[in-house]
N, C-alpha and C positions, 0 to 999 in steps of 0.2 A: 408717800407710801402707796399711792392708786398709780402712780407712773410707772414702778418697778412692773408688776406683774403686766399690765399691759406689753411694755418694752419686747417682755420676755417672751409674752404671746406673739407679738411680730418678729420677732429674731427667728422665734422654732419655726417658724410658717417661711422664713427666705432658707434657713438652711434645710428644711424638709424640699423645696423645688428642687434647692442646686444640688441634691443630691440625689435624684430622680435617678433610677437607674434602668438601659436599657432592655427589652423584652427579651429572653433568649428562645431561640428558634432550636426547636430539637428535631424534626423532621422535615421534612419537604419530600413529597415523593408523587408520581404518575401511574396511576393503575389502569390500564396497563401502559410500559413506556416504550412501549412496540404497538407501532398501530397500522393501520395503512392510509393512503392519501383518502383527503375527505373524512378518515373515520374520527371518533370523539375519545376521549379519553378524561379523567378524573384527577385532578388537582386537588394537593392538600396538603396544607401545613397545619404542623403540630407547635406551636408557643405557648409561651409563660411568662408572666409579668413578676418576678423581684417585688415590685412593690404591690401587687394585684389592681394594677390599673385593667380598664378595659382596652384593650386591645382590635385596632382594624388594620385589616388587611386588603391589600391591592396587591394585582399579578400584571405584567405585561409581559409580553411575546417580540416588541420590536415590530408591530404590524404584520408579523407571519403569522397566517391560523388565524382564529378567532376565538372571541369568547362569547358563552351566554350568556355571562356576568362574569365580570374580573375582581368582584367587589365580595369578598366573604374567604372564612377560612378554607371552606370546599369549594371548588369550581369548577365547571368542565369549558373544556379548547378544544377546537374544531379544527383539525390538519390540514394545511395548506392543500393544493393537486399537484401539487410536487414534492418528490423526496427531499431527506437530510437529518440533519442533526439539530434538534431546537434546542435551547435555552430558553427556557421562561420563568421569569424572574417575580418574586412577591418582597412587597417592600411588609415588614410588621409594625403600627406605631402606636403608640400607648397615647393618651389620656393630655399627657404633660411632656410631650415633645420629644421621648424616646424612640430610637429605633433600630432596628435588626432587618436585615438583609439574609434573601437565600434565591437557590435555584433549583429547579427537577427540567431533567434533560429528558426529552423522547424522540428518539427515532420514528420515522417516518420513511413506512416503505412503500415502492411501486411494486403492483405486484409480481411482475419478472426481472426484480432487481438483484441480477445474481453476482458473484466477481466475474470478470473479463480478463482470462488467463493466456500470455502468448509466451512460447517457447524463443527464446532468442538465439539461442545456441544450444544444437545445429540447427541449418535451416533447411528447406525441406530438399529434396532429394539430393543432400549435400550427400558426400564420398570421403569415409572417415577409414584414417589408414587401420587395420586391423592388428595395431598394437600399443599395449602399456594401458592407461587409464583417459578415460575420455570425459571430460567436462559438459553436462548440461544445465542450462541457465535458465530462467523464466522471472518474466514481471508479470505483475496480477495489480489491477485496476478494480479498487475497490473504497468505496468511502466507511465501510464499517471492519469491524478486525477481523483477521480470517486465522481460525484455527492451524490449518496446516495447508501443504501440501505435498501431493504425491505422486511420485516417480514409476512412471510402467512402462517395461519394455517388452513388446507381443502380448500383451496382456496380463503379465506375470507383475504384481507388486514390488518394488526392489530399494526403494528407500522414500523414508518420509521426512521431509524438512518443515520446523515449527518455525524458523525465524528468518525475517529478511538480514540479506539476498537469499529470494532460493533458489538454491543451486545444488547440484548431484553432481563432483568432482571427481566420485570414484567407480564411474563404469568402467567394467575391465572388458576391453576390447578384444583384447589375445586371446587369440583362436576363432574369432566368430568372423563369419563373413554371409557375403549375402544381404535381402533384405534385414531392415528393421525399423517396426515404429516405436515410436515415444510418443507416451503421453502424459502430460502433466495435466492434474484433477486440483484447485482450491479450495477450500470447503469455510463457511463463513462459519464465526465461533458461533458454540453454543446450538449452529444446525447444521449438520451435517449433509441434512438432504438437497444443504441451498450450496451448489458447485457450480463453476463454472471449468470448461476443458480444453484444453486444446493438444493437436497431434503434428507432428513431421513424419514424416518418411525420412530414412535414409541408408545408404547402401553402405556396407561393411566391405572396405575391400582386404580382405585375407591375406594375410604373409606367406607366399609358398616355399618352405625350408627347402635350403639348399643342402642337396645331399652330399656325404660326405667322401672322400675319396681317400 
């Protein structure tokens, strides 16, 4: 009769371990996750323990950046002197061997890091025959997304491409002759003010109609 309740008290004490259950991680996030090289930024995960264990948390970076402590739900990381995209990763673990995994990603900018936009086609003082529709092309060298890009010729606005390849296939050539520049502008999402440009020259050479007899 003294053996039963004992038993029973070690039985609930192995099936209470094995059924420990992992912390869940609700947030992860970097305030701000735009920074510049060198500058500091704010790490923080948000969890919860299932079973209300205590909960510790650890972050690593993969040796990019730094931290002031990597050891706590809040932390702040110190940006490498060079740009890019980081992942920094926080392990969560409970009490009794639970854990949950997450990550907050921050950019990290130079501060004249803008896209690097080059017209491929035409090129520059090429001589483009003055008829039907005429193809212009551009690659844009950039490591974050770029909103758009857009299409000017003399100055004038004339079409704006949101997706790669950008390209403008439908300049209408017929009739025009003479000079003309192109310029193609990429603008990096989210800032508009952060463009990079580039221009060609090129000569429209005119179809002179043959008159009739």
């Amino acid at each position: 009769m003294i053996l039963i309740p004992c038993l029973l008290f070690i039985f609930c004490g192995v099936v209470e371990q094995l059924t420990n259950r992992d912390p869940i991680i609700k947030s992860v996030t970097a305030s701000p996750n735009k920074i510049g090289v060198n500058d500091t930024t704010l790490l923080k995960v948000v969890a919860e323990d299932p079973d209300d264990d205590i909960l510790e948390f650890r972050w690593d970076s993969s040796s990019k950046g730094q931290f002031i402590s990597n050891i706590g739900a809040e932390v702040r990381w110190i940006a490498p002197s060079y740009s890019g995209q980081f992942r920094i990763k926080v392990q969560v673990t409970d009490e009794n061997g639970g854990k949950a995994s997450g990550e907050a990603i921050v950019n990290v900018r130079e501060e004249n890091d803008s896209p690097i936009v080059t017209i491929t086609i035409p090129v520059e003082n090429e001589v483009i025959p003055g008829l039907g529709n005429y193809g212009i092309s551009v690659s844009v060298a950039f490591i974050w997304q770029i909103e758009q890009v857009d299409f000017f010729i003399d100055g004038d606005l004339l079409f704006t491409d949101k997706t790669t390849p950008y390209e403008w296939k439908e300049w209408n050539v017929t009739s025009l002759s003479g000079a003309k520049t192109i310029v193609a502008k990429a603008y990096e999402a989210g800032d508009l003010l952060n463009y990079g440009v580039d221009s060609v020259h090129v000569i429209i050479e005119g179809i002179v109609p043959i008159p009739k007899r």
